[in-house]
N, C-alpha and C positions, 0 to 999 in steps of 0.2 A: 804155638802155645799162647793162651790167655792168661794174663795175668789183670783179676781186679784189685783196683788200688781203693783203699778206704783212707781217708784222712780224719782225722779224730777233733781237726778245729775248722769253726767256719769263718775265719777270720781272714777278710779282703787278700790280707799280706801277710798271711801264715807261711812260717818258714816251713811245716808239714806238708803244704800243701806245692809250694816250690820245691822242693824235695821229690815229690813224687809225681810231677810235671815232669821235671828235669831228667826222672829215672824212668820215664815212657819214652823221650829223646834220647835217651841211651841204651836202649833196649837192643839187640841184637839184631840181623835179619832172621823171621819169622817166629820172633815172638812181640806180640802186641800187649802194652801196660796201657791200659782203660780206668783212669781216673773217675770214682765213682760220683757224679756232681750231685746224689739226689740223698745226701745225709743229713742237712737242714729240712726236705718237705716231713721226712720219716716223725707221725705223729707217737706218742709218748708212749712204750709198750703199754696195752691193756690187753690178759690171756680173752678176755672176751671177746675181742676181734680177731683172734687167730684162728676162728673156723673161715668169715669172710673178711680177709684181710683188705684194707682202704688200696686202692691203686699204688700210692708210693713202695710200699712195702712189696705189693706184688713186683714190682720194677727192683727193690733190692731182690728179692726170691729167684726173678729169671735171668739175675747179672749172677747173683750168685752162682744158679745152676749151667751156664754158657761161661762161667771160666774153669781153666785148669788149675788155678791157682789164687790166694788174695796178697797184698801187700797191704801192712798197716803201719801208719806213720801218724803220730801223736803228741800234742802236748803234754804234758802233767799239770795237774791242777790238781794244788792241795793233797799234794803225794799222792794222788789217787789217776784211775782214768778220767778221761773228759766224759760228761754228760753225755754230748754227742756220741761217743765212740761207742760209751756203755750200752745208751739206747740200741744204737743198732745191736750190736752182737747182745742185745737181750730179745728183740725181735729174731734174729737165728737160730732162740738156744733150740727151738724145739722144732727147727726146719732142717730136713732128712739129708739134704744136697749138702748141708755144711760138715756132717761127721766126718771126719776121715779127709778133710780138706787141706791140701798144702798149707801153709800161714809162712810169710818173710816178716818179720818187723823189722822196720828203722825207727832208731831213736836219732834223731835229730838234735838232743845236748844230754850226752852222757850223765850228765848229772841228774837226770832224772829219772833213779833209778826206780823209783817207789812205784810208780805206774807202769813202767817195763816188768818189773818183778809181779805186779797185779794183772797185768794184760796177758801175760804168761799163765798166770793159774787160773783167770778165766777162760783163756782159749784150751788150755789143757782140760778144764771142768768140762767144757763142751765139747773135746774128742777131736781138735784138729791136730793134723799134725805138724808142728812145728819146726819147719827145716832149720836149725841151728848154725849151721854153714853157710846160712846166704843171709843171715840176719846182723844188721849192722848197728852200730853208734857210732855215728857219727860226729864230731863235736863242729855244728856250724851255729849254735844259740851265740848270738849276739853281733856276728862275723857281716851282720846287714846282706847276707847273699841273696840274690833272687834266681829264680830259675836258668835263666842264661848262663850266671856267674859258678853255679853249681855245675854245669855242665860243662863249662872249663876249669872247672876245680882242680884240683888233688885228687880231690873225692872222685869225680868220676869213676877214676880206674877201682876203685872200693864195689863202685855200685854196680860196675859191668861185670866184674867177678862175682856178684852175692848172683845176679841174673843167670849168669851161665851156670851157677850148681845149681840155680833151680830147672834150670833146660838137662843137666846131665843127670838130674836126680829124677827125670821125665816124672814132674810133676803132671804132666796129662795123663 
């Protein structure tokens, strides 16, 4: 099983982005989390480039298309999604491979519910489907975790169980 991971900040020391580092490292035998690294080149949706879409985009389109599944893990900024986050999944809304797509969310500090509650009606606006069971909150905002320490965590055993209902829910 493929699982692509989208993180929603491009910040050096995002604790999103150590989150879903940490949740590739813990991924089971025979399913692979693929951290998507090209959310920063993705230029600014314009529908006028979605006949010939720029190289980056084609690279979101055939990651998209070669997973079984996406992970999304995000900040909130100004109760809303991130800029980042939004752009892409506005570049997907009209790309055919996304309908009907697994989606896991991790929130990374519960308290941010404004953007999980958003990220939810947008992903549901665009027809994926949202495995509810493997979606977490996590509360590590402020906890200074990095990747390593996440993966000795607590947490861990959280995030190897949301993994394996997406493997029993054969997300492929």
């Amino acid at each position: 099983m493929k699982i692509l991971a989208l993180c929603g900040s491009l910040r050096r020391i995002s604790m999103n982005a150590a989150l879903l580092r940490a949740t590739a490292r813990l991924a089971p035998a025979g399913m692979n989390v693929q951290v998507f690294e090209g959310m920063g080149a993705l230029p600014l949706f314009n529908p006028d480039l979605e006949a010939d879409p720029p190289p980056s985009v084609t690279r979101l389109y055939g990651a998209i298309q070669a997973c079984d599944a996406l992970l999304i893990a995000s900040p909130e900024y100004a109760h809303g999604v991130t800029a980042v986050l939004k752009n892409a999944l506005d570049w997907l809304v009209g790309f055919e491979a996304f309908v009907g797509k697994p989606v896991i969310i991790f929130n990374a500090s519960p308290r941010s519910m404004h953007a999980d509650a958003a990220l939810r009606e947008i992903l549901t606006t665009m027809s994926a489907d949202i495995l509810e069971p493997a979606c977490l909150a996590l509360p590590l905002r402020g906890l200074g975790l990095g990747e390593d320490d996440i993966v000795r965590s607590e947490h861990a055993e959280a995030i190897r169980a949301a993994l394996a209902h997406a493997a029993s829910r054969g997300a492929a």
